[in-house]
N, C-alpha and C positions, 0 to 999 in steps of 0.2 A: 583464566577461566572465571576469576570471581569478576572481575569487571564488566566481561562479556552479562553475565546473570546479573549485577547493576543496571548494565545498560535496558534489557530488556525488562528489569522493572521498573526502573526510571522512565520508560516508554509505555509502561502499562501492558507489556506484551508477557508477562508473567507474573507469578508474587513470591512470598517468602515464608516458608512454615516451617519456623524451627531451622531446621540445618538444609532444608531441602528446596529447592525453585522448582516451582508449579507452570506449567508452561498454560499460556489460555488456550482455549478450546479449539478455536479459529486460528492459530495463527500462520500457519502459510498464507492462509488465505486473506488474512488480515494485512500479514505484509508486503503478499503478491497488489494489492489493492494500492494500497500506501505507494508501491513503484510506479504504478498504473498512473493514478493523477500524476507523479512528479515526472512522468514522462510526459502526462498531457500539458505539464505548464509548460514545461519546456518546447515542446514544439509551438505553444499557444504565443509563446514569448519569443521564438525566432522567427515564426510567420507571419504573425500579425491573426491568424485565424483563431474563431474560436473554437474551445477544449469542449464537446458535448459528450456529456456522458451517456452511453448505452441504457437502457432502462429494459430490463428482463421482460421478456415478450413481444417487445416490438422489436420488426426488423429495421437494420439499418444499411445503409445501400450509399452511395457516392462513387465519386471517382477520384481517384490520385493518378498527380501527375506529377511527379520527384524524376 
């Protein structure tokens, strides 16, 4: 468990106060995000396509064909 709470403040995804780990605010959402691009490189890296990120409010629309 103590490495696990290393890792996550060594990532910035918590801190340390006294004997206790602070989790950040965001973070699911932080790390749901973080898999998001490395899923984008990844496909960006075996298709040759580029990785666009969605931007809140605009729709976005294409076709796959996998």
């Amino acid at each position: 468990m103590r490495a696990h709470d290393e890792h996550l403040a060594g990532d910035r995804l918590a801190s340390r106060q006294d004997q206790r780990i602070v989790l950040q605010r965001d973070l699911l959402i932080t790390v749901c995000c973080r898999e998001l691009d490395a899923a984008g490189e990844k496909f960006c890296a075996e298709t040759g396509l580029a990785h666009l990120k969605a931007v809140a409010g605009v729709n976005a629309s294409g076709v796959y064909s996998g």
